[in-house]
C-alpha positions in Angstrom: 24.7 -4.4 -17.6 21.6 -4.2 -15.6 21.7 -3.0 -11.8 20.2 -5.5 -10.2 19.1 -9.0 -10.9 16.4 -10.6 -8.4 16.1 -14.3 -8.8 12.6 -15.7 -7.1 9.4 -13.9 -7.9 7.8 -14.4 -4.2 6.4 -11.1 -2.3 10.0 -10.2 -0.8 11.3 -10.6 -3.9 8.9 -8.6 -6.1 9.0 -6.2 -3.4 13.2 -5.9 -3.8 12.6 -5.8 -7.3 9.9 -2.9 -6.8 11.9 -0.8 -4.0 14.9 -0.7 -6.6 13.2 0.2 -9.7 11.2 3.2 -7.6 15.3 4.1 -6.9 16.0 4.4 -10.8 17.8 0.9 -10.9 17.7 -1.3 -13.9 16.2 -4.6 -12.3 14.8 -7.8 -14.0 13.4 -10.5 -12.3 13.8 -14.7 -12.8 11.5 -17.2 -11.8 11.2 -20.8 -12.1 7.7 -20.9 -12.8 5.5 -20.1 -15.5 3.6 -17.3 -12.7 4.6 -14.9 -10.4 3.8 -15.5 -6.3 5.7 -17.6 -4.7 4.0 -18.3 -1.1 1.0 -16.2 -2.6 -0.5 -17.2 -5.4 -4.4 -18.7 -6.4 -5.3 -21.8 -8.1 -8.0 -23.7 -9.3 -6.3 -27.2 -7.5 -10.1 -29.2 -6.7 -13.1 -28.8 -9.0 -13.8 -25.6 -11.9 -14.5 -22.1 -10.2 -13.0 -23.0 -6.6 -10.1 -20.5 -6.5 -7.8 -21.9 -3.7 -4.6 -20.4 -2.3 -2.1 -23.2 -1.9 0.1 -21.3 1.3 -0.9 -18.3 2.2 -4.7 -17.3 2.7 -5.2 -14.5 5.5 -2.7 -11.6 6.0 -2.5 -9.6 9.0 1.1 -8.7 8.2 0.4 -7.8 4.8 -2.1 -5.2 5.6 0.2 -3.9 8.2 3.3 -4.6 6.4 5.1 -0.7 6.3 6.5 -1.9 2.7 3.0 -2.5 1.3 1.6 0.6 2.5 4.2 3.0 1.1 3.2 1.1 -2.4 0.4 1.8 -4.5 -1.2 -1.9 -4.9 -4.6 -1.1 -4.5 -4.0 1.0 -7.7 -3.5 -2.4 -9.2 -6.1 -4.8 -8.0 -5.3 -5.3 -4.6 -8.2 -4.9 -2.3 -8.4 -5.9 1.3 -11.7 -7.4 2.5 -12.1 -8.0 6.3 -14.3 -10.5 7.9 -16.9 -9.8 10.5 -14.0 -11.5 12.6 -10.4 -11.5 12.4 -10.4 -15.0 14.3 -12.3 -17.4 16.8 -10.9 -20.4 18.4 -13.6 -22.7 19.6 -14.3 -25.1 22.1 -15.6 -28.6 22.4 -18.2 -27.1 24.8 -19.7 -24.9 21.7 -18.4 -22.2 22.9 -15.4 -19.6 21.4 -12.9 -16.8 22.3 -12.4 -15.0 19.5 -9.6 -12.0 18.3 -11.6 -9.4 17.3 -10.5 -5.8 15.8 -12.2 -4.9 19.3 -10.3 -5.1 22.5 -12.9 -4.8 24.5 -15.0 -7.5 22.5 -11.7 -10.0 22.7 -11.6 -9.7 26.2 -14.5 -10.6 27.2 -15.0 -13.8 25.4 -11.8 -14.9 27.4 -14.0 -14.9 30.2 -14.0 -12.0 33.7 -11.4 -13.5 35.5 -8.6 -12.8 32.2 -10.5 -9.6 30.6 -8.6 -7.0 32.8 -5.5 -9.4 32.3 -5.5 -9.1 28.3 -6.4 -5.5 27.9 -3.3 -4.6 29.9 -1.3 -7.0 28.2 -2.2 -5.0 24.9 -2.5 -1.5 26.0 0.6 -0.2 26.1 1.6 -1.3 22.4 -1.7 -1.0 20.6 -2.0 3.0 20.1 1.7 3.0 18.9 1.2 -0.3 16.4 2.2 1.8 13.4 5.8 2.8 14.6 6.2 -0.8 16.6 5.7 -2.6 13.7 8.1 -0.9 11.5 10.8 -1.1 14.8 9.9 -4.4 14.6 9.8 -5.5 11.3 13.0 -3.2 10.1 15.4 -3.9 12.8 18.6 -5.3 12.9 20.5 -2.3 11.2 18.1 -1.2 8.2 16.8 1.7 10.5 17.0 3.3 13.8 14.1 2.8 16.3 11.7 5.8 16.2 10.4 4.4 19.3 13.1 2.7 21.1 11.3 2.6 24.3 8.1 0.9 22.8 10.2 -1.8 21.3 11.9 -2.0 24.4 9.0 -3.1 26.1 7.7 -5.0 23.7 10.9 -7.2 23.8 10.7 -7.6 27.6 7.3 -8.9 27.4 7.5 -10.9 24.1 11.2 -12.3 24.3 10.9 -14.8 27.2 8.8 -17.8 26.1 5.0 -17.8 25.5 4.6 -19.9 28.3 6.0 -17.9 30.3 4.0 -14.4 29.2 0.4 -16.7 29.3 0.9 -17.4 33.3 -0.7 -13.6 33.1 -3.7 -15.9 32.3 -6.0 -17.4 35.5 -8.2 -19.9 32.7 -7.5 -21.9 30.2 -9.4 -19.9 27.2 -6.8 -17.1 27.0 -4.4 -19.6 27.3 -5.6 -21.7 24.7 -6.3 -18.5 22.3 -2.5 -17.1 23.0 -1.1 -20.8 22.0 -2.9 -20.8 18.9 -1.0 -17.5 17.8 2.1 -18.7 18.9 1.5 -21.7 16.6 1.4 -19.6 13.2 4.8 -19.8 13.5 5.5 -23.6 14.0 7.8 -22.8 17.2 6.9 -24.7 20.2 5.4 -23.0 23.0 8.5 -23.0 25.2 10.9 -21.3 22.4 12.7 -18.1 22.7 10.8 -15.0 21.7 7.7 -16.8 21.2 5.4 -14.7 23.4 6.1 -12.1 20.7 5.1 -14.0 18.2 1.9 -14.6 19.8 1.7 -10.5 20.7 2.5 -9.4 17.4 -0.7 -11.3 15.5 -2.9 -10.0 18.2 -2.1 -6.8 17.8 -1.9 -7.2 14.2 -5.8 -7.8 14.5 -6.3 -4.8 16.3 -4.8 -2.1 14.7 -5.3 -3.7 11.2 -7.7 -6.5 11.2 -6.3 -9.8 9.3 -8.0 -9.5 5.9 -8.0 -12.0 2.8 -7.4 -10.2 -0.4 -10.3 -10.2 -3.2 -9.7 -13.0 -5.6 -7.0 -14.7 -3.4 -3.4 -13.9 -2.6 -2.7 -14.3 -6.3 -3.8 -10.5 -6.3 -1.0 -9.6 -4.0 1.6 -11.0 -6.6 0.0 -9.3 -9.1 -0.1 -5.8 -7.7 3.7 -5.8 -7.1 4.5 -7.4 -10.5 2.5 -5.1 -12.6 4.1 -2.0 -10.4 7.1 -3.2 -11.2 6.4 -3.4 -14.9 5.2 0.1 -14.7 8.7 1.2 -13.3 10.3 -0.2 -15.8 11.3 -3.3 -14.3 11.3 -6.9 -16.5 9.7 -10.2 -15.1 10.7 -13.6 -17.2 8.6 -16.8 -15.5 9.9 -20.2 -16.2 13.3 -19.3 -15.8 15.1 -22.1 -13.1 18.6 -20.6 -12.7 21.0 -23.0 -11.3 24.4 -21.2 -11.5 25.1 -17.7 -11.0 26.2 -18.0 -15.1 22.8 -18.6 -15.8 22.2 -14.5 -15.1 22.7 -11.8 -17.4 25.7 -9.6 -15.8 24.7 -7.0 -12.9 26.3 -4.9 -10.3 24.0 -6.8 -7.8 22.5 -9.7 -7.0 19.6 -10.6 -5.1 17.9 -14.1 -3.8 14.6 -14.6 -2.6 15.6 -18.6 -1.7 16.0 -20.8 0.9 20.2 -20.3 2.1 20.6 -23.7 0.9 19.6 -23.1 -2.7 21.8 -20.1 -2.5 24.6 -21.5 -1.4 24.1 -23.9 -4.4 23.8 -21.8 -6.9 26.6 -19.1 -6.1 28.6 -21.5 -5.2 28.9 -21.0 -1.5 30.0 -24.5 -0.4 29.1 -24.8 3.5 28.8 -20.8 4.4 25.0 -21.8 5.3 25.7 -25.3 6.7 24.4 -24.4 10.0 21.2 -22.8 9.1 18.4 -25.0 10.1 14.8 -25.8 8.7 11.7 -25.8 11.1 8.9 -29.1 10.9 7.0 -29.4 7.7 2.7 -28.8 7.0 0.2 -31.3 6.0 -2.5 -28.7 3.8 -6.0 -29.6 2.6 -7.7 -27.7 0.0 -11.2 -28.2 0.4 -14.0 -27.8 -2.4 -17.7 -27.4 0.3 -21.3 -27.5 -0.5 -21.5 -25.3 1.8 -20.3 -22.8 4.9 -18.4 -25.4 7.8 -20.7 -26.2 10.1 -18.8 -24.7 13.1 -20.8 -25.3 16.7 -19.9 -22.4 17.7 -21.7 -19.6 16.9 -18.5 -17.1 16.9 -16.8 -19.2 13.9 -18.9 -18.9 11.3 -18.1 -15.7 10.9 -14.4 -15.8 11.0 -12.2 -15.5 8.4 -9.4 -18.0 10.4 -10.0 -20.5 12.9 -7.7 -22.2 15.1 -8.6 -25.9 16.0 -6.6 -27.0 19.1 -8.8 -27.9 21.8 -6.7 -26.3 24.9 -3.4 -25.5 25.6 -1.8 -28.3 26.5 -3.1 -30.2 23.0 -1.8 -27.4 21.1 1.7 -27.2 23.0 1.8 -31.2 22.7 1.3 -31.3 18.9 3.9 -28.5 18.3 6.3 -30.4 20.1 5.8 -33.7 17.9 6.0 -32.4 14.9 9.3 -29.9 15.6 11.1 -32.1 18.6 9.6 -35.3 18.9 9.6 -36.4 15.0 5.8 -37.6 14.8 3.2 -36.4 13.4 0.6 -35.4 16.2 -2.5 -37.9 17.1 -4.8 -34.7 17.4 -3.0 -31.7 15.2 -3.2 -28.0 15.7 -4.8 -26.8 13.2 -5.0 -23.2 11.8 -7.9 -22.8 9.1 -9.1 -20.2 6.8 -12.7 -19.8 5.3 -12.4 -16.8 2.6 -16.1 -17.0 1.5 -17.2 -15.6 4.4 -16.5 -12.3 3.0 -15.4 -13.1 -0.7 -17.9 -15.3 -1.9 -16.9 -15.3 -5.2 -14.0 -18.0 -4.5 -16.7 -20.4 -4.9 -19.9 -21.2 -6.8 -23.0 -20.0 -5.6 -24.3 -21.5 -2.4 -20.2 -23.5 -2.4 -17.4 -22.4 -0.5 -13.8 -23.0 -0.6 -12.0 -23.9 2.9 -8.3 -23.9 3.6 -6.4 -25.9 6.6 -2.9 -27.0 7.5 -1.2 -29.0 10.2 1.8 -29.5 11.8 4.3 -32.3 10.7 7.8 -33.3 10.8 10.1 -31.8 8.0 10.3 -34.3 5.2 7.4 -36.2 6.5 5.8 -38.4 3.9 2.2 -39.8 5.6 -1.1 -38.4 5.2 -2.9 -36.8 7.9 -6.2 -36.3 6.2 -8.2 -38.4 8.2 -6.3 -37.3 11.7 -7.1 -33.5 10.8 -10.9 -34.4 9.4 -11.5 -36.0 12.8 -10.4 -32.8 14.9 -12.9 -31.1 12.4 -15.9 -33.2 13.3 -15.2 -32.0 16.8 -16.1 -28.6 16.6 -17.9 -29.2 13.1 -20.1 -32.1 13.6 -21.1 -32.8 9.6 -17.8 -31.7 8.2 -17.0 -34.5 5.8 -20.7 -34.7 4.4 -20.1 -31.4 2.9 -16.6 -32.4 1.3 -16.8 -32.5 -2.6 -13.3 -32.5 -3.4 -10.3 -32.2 -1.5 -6.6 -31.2 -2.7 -3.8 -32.8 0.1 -0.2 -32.0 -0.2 2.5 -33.3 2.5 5.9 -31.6 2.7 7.4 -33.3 -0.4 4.1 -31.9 -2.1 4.9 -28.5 -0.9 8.7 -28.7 -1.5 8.3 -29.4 -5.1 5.7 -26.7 -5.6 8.1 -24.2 -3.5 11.9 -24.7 -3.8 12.0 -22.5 -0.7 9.9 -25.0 1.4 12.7 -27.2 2.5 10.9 -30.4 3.8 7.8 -28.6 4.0 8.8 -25.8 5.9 7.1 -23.0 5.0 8.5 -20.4 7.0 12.3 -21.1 5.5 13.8 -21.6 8.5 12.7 -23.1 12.0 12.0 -20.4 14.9 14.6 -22.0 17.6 17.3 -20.9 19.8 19.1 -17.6 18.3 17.9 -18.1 14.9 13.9 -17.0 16.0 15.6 -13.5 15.9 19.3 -14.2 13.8 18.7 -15.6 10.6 19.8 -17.0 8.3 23.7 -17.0 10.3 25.0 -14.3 13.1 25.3 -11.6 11.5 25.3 -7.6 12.0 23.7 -7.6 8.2 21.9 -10.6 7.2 20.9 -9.6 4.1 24.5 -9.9 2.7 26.9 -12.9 1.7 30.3 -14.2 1.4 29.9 -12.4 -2.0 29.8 -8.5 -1.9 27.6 -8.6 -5.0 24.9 -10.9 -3.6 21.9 -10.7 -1.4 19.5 -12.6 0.3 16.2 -11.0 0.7 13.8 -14.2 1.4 11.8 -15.3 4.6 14.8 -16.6 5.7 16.2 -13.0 6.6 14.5 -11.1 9.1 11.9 -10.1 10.3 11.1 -14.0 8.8 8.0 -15.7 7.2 4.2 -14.1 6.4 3.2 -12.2 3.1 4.7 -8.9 4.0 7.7 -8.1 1.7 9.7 -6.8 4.8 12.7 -8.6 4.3 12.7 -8.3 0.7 12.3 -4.0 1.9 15.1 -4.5 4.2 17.3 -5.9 1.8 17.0 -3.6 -0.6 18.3 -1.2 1.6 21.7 -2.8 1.4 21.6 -3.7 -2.2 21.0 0.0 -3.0 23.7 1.1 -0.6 26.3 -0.8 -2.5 25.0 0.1 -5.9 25.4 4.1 -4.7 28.9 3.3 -3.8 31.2 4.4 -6.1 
């Protein structure tokens, strides 16, 4: 009988998998596809030699993520490569605020009047980023605080809603900028907790840059699987498991899922009926002949760029696509353009681009021309450069992902309670009606990006049963 059994081969639960072999547990590992990744993997999906990641791209949590850094990855292929800039956002005037690793350099692209307003917003938090994070990311019950009056603060400035926090704000740059990084999450601007969102990538950028990882996020994968293999742990791809028969006996078992295929499979009936899925994303892989031809100067060499063109647009097409069921006339946009620092995505002189939008969950139009026309506003020439694009809506997504429910790539909307309780109310949400099964995927805290935290976390309380005698 093996230890543990992990079912999903995604970064939380390769990283569950990893954190209970390093323990001395027997662990093997099912997925229902023929590779390991899960939300990061790499593909060749438009034309030969244009690697493409199909979810995620850029990882400022990753790079920060305290799971990943107590693991040796880079001793298996994983290499981190930062961009002159972690981020720009520009205008229609030509113009840009970026998010830079500088402070200083941030704040003053969001012009005099908000400079003094976001260095004080960031201060207090930045020099202890290493111990916040973990606070943050760990919490509820896995650890104690080391720094409970950091996170204290942090939760007073970040728990009300972003709209709230960006009245700090005289002009509508830092405004726009802060909406944007609210927006990685799909939450709309006015939603519980969402100022932290918005605080946690900036700081993210600060303290640890937001890289892309040579090759693609395949590497990520990778790394964790073949440190698995060398703990002794097994891996078997193209493995769907539909029943909890389907698995060899264990003493544990542990799902990196969406609640809803969990509840299926073990047999759960409604125990996760009133869990709730967030809006879907429209992505386009793009195949270039060559860099975007951002206006402003600022984006060219970023490795993400946010297309919204202020506030209000950004708040307005967050708030179609999660509350008002349409898909937005001018979408938010978040884009990433690896080859500026990892060229060899790409043929020479070529370059591989990566954008999503916002949609409703389960939405079935295209949005390819809506998204190329906000493109063409800050990237006059876009589409002459197109040589082959890759489009996939949320049933796209959902067929590639079992854990995208209706496109929704953060397993699990970011409303109400459940931004900061999820998947149910719970003092350990990592645990199920069954004693003997987990749930360690994005739909346990601390929630979606390529960080392994919540697959971390729930190790923790698989390894606390397993040591019970």
């Amino acid at each position: 009988m093996l230890d543990a059994v992990v079912v999903g081969a995604g970064p939380n639960g390769l990283t569950a998998a990893v954190e209970l072999a390093r323990r001395g547990f027997s662990v093997a590992v099912f997925e229902a596809r023929d590779t390991v990744g899960g939300g990061a993997r790499t593909e060749e999906l438009t034309l030969p030699g244009f690697r493409h990641d199909p979810c995620s791209a850029a990882h400022p949590l990753g790079i920060s993520s305290p799971a990943f850094r107590a693991l040796p990855l880079e001793r298996y292929g994983l290499e981190w490569l930062h961009p002159e800039l972690p981020m720009a956002h520009p205008f229609t005037d030509g113009t840009a605020a970026v998010l830079s690793r500088s402070v200083g350099e941030t704040a003053a692209s969001l012009g005099p009047r908000d400079a003094g307003a976001y260095r004080r917003l960031v201060a207090p938090f930045l020099t202890r980023w290493d111990t916040l994070v973990q606070d943050f990311m760990s919490l509820p019950r896995t650890a104690l605080p080391r720094d409970p009056v950091t996170l204290a603060r942090f939760g007073l400035a970040g728990l009300p809603p972003s709209t709230l926090l960006s009245r700090r704000f005289q002009d509508e740059r830092a405004r726009t900028l802060f909406a944007g990084l609210v927006g990685h999450v799909m939450a709309p601007l006015s939603g519980f907790a969402t100022g932290a969102i918005g605080l946690v990538f900036a700081l993210a950028a600060h303290a640890r840059g937001w890289p892309v990882a040579r090759g693609g996020s395949q590497s990520i994968s990778d790394a964790l699987a073949a440190h698995l293999a060398d703990l002794g742990g097994a891996i078997h791809t193209d493995y769907e498991v539909k029943r909890l028969d389907d698995l060899p006996p264990a003493r544990a078992y542990v799902f990196d899922t969406s609640p809803t295929a969990l509840a299926r499979i073990a047999g759960f009936g409604r125990a996760f009926e009133g869990y709730r899925y967030g809006p879907g994303v429209f992505k386009i892989d793009y195949a270039l002949d060559g860099p975007v031809p951002w206006t402003a100067e600022a984006a060219r060499s970023a490795g993400t760029v946010q297309i919204g063109a202020d506030s209000a647009e950004i708040g307005a097409a967050l708030h179609d696509a999660s509350r008002g069921g349409r898909a937005p006339r001018r979408p938010f946009m978040i884009t990433v353009q690896p080859g500026v620092v990892d060229p060899g995505r790409a043929p020479a002189g070529k370059q591989v681009f990566w954008a999503y939008a916002h949609v409703p969950n389960g939405w079935t139009g295209d949005l390819t021309d809506a998204m190329e026309r906000q493109l063409e506003r800050f990237a006059p020439g876009f589409r002459d450069l197109v040589l082959a694009r890759a489009t996939a809506g949320p049933p796209e997504l959902a067929a590639r992902n079992a854990n995208y429910v209706g496109g929704d790539i953060g397993t699990g909307a970011f409303t109400g309670l459940q931004t900061v309780l999820r998947p149910r109310l719970s003092l350990s949400p990592y645990t199920t009606p069954h004693p003997a099964v987990f749930l360690c995927s994005s739909a346990t805290p601390p929630g979606p990006g390529v960080h392994g935290m919540s697959g971390h976390n729930a190790a923790k309380a698989v390894w606390r049963r397993l040591r019970t005698p």
